[in-house]
Each structure stands twice: as C-alpha cells, then as structure tokens.
PDB file of N, CA, C and O in Angstrom:
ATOM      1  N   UNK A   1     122.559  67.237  82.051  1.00  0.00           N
ATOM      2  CA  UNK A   1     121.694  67.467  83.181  1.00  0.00           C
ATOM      3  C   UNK A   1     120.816  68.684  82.895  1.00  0.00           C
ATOM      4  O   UNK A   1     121.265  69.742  82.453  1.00  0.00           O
ATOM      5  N   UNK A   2     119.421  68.440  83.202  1.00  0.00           N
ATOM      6  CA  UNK A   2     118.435  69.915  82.691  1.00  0.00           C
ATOM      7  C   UNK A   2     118.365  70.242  83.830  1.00  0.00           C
ATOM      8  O   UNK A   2     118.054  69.434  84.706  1.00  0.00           O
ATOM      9  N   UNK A   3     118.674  71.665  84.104  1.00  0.00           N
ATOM     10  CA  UNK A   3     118.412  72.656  84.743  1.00  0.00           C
ATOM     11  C   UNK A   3     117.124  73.319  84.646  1.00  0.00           C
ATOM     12  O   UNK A   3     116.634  73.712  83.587  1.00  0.00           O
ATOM     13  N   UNK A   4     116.521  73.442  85.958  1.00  0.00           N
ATOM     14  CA  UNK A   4     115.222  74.395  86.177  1.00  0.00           C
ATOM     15  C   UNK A   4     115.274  75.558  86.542  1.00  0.00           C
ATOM     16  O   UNK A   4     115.444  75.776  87.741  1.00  0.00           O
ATOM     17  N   UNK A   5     115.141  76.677  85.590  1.00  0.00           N
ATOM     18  CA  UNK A   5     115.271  78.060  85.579  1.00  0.00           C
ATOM     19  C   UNK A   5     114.068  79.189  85.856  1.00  0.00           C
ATOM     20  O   UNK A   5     114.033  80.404  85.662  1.00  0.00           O
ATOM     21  N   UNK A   6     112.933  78.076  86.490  1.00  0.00           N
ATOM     22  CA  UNK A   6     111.611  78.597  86.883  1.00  0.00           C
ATOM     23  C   UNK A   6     112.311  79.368  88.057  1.00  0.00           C
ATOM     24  O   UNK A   6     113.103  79.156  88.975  1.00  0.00           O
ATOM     25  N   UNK A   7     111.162  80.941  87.207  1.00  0.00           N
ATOM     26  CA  UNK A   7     111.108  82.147  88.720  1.00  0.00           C
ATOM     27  C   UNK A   7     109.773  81.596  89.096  1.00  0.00           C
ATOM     28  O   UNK A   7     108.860  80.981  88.544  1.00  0.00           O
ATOM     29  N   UNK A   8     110.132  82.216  90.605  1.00  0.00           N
ATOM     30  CA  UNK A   8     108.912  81.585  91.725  1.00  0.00           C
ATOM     31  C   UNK A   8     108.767  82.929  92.199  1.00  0.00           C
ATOM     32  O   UNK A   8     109.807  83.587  92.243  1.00  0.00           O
ATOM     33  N   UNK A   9     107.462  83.605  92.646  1.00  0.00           N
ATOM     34  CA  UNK A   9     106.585  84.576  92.420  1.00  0.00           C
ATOM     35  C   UNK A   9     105.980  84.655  93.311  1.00  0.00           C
ATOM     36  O   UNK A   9     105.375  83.586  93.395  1.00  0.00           O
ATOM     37  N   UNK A  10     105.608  85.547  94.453  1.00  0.00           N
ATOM     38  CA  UNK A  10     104.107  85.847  95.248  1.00  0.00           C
ATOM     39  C   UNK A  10     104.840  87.042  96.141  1.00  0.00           C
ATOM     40  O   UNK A  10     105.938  87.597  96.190  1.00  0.00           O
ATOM     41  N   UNK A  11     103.389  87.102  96.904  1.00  0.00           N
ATOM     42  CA  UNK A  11     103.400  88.425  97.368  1.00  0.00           C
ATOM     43  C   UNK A  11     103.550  88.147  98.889  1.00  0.00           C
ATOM     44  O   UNK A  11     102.968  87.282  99.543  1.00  0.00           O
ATOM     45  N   UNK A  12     104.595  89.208  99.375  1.00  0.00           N
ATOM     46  CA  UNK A  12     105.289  89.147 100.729  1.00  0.00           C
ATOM     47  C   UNK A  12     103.811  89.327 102.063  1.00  0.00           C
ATOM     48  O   UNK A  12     103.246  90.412 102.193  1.00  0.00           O
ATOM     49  N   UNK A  13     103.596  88.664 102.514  1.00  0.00           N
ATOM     50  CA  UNK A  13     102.022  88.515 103.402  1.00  0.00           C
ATOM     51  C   UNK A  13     102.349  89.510 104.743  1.00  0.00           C
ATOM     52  O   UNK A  13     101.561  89.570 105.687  1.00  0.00           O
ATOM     53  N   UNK A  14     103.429  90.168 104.705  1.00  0.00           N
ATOM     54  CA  UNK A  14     103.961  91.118 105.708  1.00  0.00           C
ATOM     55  C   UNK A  14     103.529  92.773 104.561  1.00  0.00           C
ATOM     56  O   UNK A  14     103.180  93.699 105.293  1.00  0.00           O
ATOM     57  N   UNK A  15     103.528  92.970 103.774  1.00  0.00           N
ATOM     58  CA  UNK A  15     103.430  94.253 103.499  1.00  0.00           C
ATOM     59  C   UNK A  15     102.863  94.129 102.015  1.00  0.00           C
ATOM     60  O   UNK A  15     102.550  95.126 101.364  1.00  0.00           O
ATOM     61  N   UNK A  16     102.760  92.889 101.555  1.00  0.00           N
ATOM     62  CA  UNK A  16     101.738  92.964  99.591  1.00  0.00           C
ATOM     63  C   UNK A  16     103.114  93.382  98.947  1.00  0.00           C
ATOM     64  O   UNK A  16     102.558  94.105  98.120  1.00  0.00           O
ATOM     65  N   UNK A  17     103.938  93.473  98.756  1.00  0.00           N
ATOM     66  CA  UNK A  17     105.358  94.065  97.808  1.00  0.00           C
ATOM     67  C   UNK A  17     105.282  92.343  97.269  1.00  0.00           C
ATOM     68  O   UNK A  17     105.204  91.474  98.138  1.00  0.00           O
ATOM     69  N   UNK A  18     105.310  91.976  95.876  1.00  0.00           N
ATOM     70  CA  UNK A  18     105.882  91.159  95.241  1.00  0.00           C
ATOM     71  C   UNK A  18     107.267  90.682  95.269  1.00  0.00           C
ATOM     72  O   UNK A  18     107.969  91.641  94.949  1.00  0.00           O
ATOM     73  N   UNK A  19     107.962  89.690  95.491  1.00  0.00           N
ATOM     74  CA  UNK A  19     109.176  89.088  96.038  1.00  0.00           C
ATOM     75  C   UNK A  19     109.210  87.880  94.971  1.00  0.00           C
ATOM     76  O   UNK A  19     108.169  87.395  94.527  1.00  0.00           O
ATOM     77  N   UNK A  20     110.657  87.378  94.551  1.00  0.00           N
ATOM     78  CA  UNK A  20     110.785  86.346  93.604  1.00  0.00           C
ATOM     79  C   UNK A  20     111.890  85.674  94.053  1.00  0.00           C
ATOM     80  O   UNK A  20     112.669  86.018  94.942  1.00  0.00           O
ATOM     81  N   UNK A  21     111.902  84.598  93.309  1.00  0.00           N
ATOM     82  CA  UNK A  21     113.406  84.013  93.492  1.00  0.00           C
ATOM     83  C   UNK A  21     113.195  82.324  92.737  1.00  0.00           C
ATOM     84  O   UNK A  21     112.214  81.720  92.303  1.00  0.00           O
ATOM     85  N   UNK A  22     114.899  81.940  92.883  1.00  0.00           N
ATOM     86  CA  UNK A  22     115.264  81.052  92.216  1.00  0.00           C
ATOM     87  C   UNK A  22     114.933  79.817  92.691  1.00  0.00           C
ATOM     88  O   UNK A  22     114.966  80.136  93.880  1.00  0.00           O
ATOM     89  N   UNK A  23     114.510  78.151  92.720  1.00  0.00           N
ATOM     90  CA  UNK A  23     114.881  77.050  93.497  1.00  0.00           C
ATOM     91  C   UNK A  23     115.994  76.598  93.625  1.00  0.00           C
ATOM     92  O   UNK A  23     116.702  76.430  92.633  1.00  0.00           O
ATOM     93  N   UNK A  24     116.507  76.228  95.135  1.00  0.00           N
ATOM     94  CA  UNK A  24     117.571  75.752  94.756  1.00  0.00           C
ATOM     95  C   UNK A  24     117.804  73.941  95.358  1.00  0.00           C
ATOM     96  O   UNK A  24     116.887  73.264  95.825  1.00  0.00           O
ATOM     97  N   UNK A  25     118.834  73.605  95.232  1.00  0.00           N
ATOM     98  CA  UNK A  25     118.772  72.108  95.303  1.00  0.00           C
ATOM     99  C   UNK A  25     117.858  71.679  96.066  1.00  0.00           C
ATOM    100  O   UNK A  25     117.221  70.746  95.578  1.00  0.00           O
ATOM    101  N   UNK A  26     117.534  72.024  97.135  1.00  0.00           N
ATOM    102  CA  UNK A  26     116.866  71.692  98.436  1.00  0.00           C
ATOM    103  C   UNK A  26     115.096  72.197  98.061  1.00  0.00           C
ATOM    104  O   UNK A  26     114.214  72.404  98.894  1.00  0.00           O
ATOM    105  N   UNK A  27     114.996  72.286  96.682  1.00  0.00           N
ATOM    106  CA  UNK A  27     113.652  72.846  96.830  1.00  0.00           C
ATOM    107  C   UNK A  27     113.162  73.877  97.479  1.00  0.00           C
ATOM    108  O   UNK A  27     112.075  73.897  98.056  1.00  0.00           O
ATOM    109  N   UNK A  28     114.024  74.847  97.398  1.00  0.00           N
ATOM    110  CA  UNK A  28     113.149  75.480  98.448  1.00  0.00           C
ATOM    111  C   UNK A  28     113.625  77.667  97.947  1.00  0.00           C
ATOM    112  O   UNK A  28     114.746  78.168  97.868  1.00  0.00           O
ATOM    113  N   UNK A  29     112.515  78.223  97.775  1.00  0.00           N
ATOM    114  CA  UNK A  29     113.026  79.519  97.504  1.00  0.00           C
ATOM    115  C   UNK A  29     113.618  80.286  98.446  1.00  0.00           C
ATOM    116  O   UNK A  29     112.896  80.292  99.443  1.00  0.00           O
ATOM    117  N   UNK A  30     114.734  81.031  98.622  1.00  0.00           N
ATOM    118  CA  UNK A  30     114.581  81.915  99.186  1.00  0.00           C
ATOM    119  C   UNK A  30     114.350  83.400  98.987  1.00  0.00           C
ATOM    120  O   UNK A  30     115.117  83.746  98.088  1.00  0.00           O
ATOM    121  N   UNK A  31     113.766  84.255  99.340  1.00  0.00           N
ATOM    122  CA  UNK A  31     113.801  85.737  99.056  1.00  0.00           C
ATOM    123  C   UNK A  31     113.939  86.439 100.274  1.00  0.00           C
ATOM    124  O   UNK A  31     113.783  85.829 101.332  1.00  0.00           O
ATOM    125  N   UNK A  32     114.243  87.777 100.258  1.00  0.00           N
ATOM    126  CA  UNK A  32     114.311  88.638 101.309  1.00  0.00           C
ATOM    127  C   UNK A  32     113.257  90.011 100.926  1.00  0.00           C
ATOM    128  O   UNK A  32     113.879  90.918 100.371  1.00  0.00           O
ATOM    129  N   UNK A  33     112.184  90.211 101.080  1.00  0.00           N
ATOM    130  CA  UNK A  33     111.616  91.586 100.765  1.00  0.00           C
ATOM    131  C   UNK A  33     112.469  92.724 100.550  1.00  0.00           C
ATOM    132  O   UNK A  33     113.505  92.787 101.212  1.00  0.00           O
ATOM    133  N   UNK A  34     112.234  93.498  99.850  1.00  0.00           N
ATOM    134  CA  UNK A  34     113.144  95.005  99.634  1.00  0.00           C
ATOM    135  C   UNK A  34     112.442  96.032 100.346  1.00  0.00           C
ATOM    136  O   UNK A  34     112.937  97.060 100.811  1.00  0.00           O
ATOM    137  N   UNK A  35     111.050  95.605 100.398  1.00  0.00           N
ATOM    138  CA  UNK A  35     110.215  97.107 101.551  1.00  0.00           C
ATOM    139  C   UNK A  35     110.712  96.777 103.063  1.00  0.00           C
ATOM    140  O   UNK A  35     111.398  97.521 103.763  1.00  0.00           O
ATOM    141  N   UNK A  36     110.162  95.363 103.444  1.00  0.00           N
ATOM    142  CA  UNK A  36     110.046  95.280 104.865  1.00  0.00           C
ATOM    143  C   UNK A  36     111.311  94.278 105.659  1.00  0.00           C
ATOM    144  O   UNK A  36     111.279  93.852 106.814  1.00  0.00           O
ATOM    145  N   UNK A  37     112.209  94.113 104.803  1.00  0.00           N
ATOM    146  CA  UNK A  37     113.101  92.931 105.078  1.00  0.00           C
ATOM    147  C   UNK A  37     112.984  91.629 105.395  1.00  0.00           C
ATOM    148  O   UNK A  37     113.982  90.957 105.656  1.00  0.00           O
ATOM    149  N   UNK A  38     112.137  91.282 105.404  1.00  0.00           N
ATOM    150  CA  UNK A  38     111.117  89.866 106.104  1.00  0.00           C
ATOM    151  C   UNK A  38     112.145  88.712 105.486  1.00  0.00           C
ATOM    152  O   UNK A  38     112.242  88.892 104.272  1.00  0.00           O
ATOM    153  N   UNK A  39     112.726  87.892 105.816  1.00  0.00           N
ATOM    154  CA  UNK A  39     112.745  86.447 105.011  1.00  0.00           C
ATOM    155  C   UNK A  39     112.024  85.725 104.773  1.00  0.00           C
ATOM    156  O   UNK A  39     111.363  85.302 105.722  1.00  0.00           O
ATOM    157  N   UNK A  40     111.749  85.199 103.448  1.00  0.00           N
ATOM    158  CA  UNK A  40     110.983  84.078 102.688  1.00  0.00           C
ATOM    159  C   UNK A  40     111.396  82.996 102.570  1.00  0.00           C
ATOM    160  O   UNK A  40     112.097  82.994 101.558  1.00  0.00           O
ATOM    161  N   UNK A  41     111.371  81.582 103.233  1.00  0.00           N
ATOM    162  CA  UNK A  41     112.014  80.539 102.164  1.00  0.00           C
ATOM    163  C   UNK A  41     110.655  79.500 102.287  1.00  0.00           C
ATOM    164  O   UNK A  41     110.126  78.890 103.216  1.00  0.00           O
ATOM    165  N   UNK A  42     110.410  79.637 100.911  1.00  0.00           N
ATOM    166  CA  UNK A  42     109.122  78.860 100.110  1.00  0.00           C
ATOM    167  C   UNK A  42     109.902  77.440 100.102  1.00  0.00           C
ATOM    168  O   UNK A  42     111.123  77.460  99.944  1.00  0.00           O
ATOM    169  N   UNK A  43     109.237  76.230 100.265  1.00  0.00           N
ATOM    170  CA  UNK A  43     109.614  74.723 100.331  1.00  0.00           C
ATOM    171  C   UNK A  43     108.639  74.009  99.822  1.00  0.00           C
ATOM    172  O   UNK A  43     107.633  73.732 100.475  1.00  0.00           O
ATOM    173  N   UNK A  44     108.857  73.583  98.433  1.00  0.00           N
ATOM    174  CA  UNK A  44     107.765  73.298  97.980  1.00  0.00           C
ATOM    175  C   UNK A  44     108.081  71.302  98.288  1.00  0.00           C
ATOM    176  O   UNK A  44     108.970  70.483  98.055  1.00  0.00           O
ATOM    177  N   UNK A  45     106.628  71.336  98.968  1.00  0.00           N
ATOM    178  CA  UNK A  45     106.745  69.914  99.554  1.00  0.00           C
ATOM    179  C   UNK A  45     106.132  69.224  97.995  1.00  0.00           C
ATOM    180  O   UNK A  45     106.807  68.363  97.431  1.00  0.00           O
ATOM    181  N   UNK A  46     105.141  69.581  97.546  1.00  0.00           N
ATOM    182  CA  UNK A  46     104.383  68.435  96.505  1.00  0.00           C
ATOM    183  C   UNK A  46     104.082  69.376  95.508  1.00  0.00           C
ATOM    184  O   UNK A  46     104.379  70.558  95.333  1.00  0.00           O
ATOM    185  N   UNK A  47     103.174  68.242  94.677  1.00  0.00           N
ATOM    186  CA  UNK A  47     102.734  69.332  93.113  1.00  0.00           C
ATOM    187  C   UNK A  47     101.225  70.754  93.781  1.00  0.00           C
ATOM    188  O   UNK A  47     100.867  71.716  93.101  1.00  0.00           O
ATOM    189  N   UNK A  48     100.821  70.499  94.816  1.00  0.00           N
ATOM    190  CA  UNK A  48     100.099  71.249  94.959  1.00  0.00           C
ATOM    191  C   UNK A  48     100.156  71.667  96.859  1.00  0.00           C
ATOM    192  O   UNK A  48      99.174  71.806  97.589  1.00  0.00           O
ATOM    193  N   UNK A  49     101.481  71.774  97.212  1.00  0.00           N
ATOM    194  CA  UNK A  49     101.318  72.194  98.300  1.00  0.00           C
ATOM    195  C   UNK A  49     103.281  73.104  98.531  1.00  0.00           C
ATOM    196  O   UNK A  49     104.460  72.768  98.423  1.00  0.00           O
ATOM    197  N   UNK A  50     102.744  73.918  98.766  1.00  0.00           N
ATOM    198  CA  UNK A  50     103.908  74.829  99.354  1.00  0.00           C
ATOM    199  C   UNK A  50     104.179  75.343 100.799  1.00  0.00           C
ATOM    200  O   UNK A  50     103.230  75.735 101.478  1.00  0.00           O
ATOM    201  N   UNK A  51     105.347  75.351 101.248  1.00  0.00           N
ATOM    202  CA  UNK A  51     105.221  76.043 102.528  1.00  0.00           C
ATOM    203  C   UNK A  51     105.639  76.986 102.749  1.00  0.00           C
ATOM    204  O   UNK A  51     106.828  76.726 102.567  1.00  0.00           O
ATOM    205  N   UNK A  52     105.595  78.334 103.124  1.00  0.00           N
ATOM    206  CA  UNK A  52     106.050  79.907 103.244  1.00  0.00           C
ATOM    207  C   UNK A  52     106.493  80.029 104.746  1.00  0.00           C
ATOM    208  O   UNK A  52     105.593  80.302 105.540  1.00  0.00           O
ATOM    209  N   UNK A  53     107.566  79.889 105.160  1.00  0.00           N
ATOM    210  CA  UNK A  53     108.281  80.224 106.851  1.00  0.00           C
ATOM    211  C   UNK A  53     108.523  81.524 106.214  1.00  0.00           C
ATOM    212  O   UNK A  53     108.802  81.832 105.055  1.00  0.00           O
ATOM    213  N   UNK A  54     108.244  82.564 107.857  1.00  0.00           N
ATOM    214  CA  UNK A  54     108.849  84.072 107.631  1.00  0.00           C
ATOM    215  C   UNK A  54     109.408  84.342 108.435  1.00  0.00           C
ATOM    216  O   UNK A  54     109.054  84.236 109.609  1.00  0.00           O
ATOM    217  N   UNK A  55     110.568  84.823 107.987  1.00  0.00           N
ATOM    218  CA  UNK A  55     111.723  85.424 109.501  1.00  0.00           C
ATOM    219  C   UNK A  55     111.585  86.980 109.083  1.00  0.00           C
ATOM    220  O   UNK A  55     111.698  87.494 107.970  1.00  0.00           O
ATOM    221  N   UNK A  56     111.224  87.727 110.699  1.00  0.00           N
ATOM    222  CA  UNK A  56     111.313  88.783 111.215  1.00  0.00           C
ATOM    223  C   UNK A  56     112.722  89.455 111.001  1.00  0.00           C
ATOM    224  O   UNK A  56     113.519  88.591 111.367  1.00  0.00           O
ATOM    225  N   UNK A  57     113.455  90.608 110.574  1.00  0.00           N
ATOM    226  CA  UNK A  57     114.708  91.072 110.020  1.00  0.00           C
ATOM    227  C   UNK A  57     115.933  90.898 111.401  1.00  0.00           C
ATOM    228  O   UNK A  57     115.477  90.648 112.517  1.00  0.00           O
ATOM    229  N   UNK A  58     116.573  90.960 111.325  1.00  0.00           N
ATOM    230  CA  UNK A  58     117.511  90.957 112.247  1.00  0.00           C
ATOM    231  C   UNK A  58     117.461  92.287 113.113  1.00  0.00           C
ATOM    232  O   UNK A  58     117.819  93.287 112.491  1.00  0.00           O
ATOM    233  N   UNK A  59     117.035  92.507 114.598  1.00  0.00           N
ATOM    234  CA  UNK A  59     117.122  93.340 115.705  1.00  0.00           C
ATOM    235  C   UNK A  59     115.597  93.379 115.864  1.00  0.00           C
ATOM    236  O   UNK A  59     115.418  93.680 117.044  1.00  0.00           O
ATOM    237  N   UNK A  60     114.405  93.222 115.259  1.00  0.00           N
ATOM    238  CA  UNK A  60     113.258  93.196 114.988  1.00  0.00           C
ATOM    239  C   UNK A  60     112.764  92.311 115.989  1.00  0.00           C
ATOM    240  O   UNK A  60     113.680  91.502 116.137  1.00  0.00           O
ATOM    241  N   UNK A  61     111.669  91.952 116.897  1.00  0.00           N
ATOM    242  CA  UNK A  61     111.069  91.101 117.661  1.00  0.00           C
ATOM    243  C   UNK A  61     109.826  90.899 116.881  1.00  0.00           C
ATOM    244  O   UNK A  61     109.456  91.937 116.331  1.00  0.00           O
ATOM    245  N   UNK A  62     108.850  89.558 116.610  1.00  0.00           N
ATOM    246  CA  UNK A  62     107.946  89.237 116.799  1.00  0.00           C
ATOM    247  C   UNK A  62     106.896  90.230 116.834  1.00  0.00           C
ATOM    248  O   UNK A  62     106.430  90.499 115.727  1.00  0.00           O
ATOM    249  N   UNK A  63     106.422  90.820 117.787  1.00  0.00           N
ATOM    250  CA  UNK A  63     105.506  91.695 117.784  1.00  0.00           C
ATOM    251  C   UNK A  63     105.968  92.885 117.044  1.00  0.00           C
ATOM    252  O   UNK A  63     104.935  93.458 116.699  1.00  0.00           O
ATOM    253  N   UNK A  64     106.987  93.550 116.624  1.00  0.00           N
ATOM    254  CA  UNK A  64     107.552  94.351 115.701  1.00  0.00           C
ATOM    255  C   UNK A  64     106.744  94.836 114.881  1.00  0.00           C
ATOM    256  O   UNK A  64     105.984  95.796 114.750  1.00  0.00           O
ATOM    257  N   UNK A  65     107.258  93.517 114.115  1.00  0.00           N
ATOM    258  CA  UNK A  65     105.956  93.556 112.601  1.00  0.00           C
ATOM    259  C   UNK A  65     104.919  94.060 113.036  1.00  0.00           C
ATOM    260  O   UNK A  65     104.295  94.008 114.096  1.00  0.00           O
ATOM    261  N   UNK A  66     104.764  94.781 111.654  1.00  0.00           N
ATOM    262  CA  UNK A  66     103.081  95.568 111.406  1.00  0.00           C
ATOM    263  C   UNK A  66     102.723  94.913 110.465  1.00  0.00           C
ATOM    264  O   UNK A  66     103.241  94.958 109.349  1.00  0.00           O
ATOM    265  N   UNK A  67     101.579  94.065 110.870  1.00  0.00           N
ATOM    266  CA  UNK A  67     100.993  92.997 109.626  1.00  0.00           C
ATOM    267  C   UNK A  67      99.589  94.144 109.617  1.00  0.00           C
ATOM    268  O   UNK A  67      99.143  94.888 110.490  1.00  0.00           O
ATOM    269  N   UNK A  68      99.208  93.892 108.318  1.00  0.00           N
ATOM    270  CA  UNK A  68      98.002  94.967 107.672  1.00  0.00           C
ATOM    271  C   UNK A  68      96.673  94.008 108.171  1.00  0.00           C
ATOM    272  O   UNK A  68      96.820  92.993 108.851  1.00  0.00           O
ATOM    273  N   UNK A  69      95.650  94.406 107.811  1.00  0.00           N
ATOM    274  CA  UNK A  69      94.552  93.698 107.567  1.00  0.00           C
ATOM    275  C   UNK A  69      93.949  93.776 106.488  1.00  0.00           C
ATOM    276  O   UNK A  69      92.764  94.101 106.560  1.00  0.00           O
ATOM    277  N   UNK A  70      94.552  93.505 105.103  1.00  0.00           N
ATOM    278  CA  UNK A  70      94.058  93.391 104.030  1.00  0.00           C
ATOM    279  C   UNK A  70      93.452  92.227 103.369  1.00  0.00           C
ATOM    280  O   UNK A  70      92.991  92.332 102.233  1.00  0.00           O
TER     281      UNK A  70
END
C-alpha cells in the first residue's frame, strides 16, 4: 500500500503565521496555529479546489478574533 507523505502548507488567514500538516484518511488537514490558536482543517474536495473551515480557540467568541486587513 503507498502511502502519501505530502506536507500541506499555507498561511493562517487569522494572523499570516505559516501552518502545515499531514492528510489524513478523510482527506482532510488538520493544523492548529502556534501564534493565534485558530483551528485549520483543510478538505481537499478535488484536484483544484480546497476548503479551509476555521475554529476560533476554545473560551474565544467570534467577534474575539482580530482579523488584519492585509
């Protein structure tokens, strides 16, 4: 059985800090930021479409976040 050992790569859209991680069965990355705690889980639906859900850290509300305008 071949194993896919592709790192998956981009930048956290809550604060620009670069975030990585592994796929796992379900297709889908997860990461956690190290600056802002944010959760990432990337789901890659097709060869050219991905989806990025972000969870807010635990005790954190919604309006919390300080999203930049960069």
């Amino acid at each position: 059985m071949l194993e896919d050992w592709t790192i998956y790569s981009w930048y956290c859209p809550n604060c620009k800090t670069q975030v990585a991680g592994l796929k796992n069965k379900k297709n889908q990355i997860r990461v956690i930021c190290t600056k802002c705690s944010a959760e990432m889980v990337r789901t890659v639906v097709g060869r050219r479409h991905d989806v990025i859900d972000i969870y807010a850290p635990i005790g954190m509300e919604h309006s919390d976040l300080e999203l930049r305008e960069h």
